[in-house]
C-alpha positions in Angstrom: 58.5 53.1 112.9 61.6 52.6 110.5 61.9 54.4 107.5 61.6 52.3 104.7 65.1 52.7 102.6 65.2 55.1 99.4 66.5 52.2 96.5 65.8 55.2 93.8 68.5 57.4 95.3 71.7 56.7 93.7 69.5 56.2 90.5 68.4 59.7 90.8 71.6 61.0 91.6 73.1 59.7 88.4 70.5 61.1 86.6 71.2 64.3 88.2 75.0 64.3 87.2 74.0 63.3 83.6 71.9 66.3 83.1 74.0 68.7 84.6 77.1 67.2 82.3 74.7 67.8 79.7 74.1 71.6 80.6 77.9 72.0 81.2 78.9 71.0 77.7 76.2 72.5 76.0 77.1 76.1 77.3 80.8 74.7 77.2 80.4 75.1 73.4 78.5 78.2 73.6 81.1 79.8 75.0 84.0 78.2 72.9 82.1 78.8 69.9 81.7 82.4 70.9 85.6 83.0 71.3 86.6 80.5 68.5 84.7 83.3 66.0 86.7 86.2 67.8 90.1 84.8 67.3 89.6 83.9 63.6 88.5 87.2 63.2 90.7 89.3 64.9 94.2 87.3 63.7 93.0 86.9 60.8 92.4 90.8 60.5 95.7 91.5 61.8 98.5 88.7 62.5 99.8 91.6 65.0 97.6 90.4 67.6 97.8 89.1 71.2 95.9 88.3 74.2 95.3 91.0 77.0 93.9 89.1 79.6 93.1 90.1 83.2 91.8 93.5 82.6 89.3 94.8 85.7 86.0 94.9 85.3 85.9 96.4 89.3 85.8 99.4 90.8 89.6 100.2 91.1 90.7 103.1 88.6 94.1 102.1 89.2 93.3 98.9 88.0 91.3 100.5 84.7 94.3 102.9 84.3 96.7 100.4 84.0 94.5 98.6 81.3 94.2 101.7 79.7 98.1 102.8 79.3 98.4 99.2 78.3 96.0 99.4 75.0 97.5 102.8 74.5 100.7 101.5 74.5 99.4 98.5 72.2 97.7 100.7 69.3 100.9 102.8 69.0 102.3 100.3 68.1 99.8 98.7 66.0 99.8 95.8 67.7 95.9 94.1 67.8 94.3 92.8 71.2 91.5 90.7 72.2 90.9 91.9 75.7 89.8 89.3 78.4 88.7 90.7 81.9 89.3 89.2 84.9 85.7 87.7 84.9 85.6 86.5 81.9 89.4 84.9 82.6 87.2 83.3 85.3 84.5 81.8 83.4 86.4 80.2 80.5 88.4 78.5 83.8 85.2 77.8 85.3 84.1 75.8 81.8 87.7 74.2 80.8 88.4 76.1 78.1 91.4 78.6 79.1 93.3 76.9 76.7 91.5 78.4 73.6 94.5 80.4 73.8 97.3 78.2 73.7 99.9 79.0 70.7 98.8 83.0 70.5 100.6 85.5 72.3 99.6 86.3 75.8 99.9 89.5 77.9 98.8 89.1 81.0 97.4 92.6 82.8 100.0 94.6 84.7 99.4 95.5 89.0 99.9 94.4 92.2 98.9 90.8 91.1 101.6 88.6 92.2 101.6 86.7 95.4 99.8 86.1 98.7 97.9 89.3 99.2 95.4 89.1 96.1 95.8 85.0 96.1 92.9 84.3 93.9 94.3 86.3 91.0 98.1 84.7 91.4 96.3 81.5 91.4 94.5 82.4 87.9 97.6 83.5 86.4 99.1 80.3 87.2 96.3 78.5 85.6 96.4 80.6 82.3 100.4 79.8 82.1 99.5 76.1 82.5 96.7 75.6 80.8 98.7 77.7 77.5 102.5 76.4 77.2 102.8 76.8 73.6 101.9 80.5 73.7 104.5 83.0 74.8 103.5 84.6 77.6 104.3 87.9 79.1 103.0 89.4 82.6 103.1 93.4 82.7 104.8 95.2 85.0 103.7 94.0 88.3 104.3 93.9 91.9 105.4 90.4 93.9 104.9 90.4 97.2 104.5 87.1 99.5 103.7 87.2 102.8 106.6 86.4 105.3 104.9 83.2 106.3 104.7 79.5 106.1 101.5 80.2 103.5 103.4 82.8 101.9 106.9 80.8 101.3 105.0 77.1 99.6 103.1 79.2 97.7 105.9 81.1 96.3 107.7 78.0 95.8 104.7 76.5 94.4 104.6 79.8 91.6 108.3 79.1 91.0 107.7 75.8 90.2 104.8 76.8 87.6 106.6 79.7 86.0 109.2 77.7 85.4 108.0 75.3 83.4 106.4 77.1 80.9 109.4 77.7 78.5 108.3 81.0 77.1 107.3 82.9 80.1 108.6 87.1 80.5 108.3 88.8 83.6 108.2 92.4 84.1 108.7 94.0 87.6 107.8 97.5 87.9 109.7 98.8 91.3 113.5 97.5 92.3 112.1 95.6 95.4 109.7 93.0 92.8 112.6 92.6 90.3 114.8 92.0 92.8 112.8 89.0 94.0 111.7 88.0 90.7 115.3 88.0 89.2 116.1 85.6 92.1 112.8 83.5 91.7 112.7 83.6 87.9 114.8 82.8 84.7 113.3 86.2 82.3 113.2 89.3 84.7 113.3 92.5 83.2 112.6 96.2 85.1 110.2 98.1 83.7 107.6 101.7 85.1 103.6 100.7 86.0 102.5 101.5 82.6 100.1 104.1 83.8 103.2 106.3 84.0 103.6 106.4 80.3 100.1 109.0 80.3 101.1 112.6 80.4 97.1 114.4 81.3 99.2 117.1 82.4 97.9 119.7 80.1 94.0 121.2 79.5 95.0 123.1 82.9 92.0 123.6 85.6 91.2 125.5 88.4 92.7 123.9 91.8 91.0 124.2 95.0 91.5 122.4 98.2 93.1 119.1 99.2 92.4 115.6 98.1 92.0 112.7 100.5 92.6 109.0 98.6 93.4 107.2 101.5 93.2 103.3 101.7 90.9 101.2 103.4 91.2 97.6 102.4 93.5 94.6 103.4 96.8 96.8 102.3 96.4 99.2 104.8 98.4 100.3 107.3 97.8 103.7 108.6 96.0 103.6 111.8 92.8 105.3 112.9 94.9 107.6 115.5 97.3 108.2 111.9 94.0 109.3 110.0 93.1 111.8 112.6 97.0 113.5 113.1 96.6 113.7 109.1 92.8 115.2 109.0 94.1 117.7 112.0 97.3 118.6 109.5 95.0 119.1 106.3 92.7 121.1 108.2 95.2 123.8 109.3 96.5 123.9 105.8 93.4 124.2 103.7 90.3 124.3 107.3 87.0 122.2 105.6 88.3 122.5 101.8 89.4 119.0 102.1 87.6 116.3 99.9 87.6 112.6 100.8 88.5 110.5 97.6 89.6 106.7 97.1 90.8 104.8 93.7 88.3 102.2 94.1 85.1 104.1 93.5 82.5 101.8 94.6 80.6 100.5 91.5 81.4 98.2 88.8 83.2 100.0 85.3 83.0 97.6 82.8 85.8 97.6 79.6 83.2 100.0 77.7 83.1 102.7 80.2 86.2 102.4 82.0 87.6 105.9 80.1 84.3 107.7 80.6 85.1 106.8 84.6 89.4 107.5 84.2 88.7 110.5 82.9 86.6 112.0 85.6 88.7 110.4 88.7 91.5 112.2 86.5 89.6 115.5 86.5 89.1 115.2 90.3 93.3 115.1 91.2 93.5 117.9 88.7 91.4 120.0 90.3 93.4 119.3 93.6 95.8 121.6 95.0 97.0 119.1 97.0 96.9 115.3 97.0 97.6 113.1 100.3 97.9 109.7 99.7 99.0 106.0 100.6 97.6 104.6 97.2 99.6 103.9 94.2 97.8 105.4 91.8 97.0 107.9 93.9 100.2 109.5 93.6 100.8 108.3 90.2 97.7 110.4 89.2 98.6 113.1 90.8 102.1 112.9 88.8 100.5 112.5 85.3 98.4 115.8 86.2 100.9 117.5 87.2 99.3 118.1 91.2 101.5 118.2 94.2 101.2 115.0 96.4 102.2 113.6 99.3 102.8 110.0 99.5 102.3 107.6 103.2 103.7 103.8 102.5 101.8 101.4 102.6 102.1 97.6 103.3 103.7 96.4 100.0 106.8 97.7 98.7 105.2 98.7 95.7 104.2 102.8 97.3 108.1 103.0 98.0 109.2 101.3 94.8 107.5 102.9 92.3 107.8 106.5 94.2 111.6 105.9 92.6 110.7 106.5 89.1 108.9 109.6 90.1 111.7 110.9 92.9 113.3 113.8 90.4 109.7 115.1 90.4 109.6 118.3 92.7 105.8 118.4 93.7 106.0 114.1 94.6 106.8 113.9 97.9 107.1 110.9 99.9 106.8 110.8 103.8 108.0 108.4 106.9 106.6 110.8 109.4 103.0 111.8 108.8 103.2 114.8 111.0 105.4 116.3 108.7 102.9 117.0 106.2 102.0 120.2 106.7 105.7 121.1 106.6 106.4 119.2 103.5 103.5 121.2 101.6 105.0 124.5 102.7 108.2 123.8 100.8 106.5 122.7 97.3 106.8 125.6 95.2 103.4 127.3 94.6 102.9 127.1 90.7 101.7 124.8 87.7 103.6 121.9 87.0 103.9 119.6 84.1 104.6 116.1 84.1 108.1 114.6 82.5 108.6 111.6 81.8 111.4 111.9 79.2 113.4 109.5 81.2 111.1 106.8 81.5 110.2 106.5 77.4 112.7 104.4 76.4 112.1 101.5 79.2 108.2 101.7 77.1 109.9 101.3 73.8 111.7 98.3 75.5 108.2 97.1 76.2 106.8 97.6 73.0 110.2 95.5 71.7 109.7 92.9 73.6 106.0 92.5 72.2 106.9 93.1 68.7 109.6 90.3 68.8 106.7 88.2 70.5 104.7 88.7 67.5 107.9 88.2 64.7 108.4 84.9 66.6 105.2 83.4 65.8 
């Protein structure tokens, strides 16, 4: 028997795409009045004000400690933000409306963030520069790292192209290896520390006991399982079962309210370390700012390796090609408390909080 044919379906269809249009720009203004209200308030307030956008609201503490240093870094100077996480970067894209922004100052969240490994968040940051070309625009120390691919190379080209464009566009690379690339890619380059390394949470000395594990275990890693076991056997003849297993990314979501609450215990977990092993960035970069010896494995971008430069002149950083040299390397660290220095790297900061001041003179 045929089916008699449905001459209601393209009618109900359209009436479909109506009412959803209709739900779409009513929570479209919502959402535009909601930030419209924030802006006026907070410029108005305070002309010293600029967009922090891309903040985590995920589980990596490296992440949350970047976005920390960075509004540290922002109220020294008295310089005003309205923060905008990642998620809510996401839903103003999501609704049309990432160019609420456009003509106010934009700092876009420091990391690992640029290029093919984390492709979703270069392909937001492209879309915020786009969608804002009157605003100046600044991206935080950062990482670039494209794969060595036919994927990796159109995309880079493809970010070339759209950085380029936008006429008032400041990059910051935060290891030798990223500026190097960037300076060749990019007309503003500058070099400039992962702002985390501006925090000195060296002092309010605790006990230490036993080593601490923060090893990696997501598409950046490169240490093998065979490599986990030569280090576990290494650790255990140094310190037997007083070994803790730790990672950066903690498992549960931290929004922007508690994200110190949760810094502040991961920090109190490497300072009660007498040892840290490592192939995470911030793994070693909080053992620095605490003062605790650490051992650092590379990992798969050049950012372990990079940023271990800035932190080289420290005596209890180490960083290690051979991880069966571990238990050696610990032996020669001095045994005693250590304070973290970072003297040297102050005035590239003050560059930073220039660089943002002249942003905001500009306007």
């Amino acid at each position: 028997m045929r089916m008699s044919k449905d001459f209601l379906l393209p009618l109900r269809k359209l009436h479909g795409y109506i009412h959803e249009q209709k739900m779409f720009l009513n929570e479209q203004r919502k959402i535009k009045k909601k930030y419209t209200a924030l802006i006026k308030s907070k410029f108005g307030h305070n002309p010293r004000c600029v967009f922090l956008v891309l903040t985590p609201e995920h589980d990596n503490m490296g992440d949350h400690a970047i976005a920390y240093a960075e509004t540290r870094i922002l109220n020294s100077a008295n310089i005003d933000y309205i923060e905008i996480s990642g998620q809510e970067l996401e839903l103003l894209q999501s609704y049309r409306l990432l160019n609420i922004m456009n003509g106010r100052p934009i700092l876009i969240n420091g990391g690992g963030n640029l290029g093919s490994i984390w492709f979703n968040i270069e392909q937001l940051i492209r879309d915020v520069i786009i969608r804002n070309p009157k605003s100046s625009i600044a991206i935080l120390p950062n990482t670039i790292y494209y794969e060595n691919n036919d994927f990796g190379k159109s995309e880079f080209l493809k970010s070339q192209d759209i950085y380029d464009h936008h006429n008032n566009l400041l990059l910051y690379a935060r290891e030798q290896v990223s500026y190097n690339i960037m300076k060749s890619a990019y007309k503003n380059v500058k070099l400039i520390p992962d702002v985390v390394l501006s925090l000195d949470m060296s002092d309010n000395k605790i006990d230490r006991d036993g080593c601490l594990l923060c090893l990696r275990h997501d598409r950046e890693k490169t240490l093998t399982d065979m490599d986990e076991d030569i280090i576990i056997r290494q650790v255990e003849r140094m310190f037997g079962n007083n070994y803790t297993r730790t990672d950066t990314c903690i498992g549960v979501y931290i929004s922007k309210d508690n994200r110190g609450v949760e810094l502040s215990k991961k920090i109190q977990q490497f300072k009660s370390a007498e040892l840290v092993i490592t192939d995470r960035l911030h793994g070693m970069i909080f053992a620095a700012i605490t003062g605790t010896p650490c051992i650092l494995i590379d990992s798969k971008s050049p950012k372990i390796k990079g940023c271990y430069e800035w932190l080289k002149t420290l005596e209890y950083i180490h960083f290690v090609n051979d991880i069966s040299q571990i238990n050696d390397i610990y032996k020669s660290i001095p045994k005693r408390e250590y304070n973290y220095n970072n003297e040297h790297l102050k005035p590239y900061f003050d560059i930073l909080i220039q660089d943002i001041s002249n942003i905001l003179e500009g306007i």
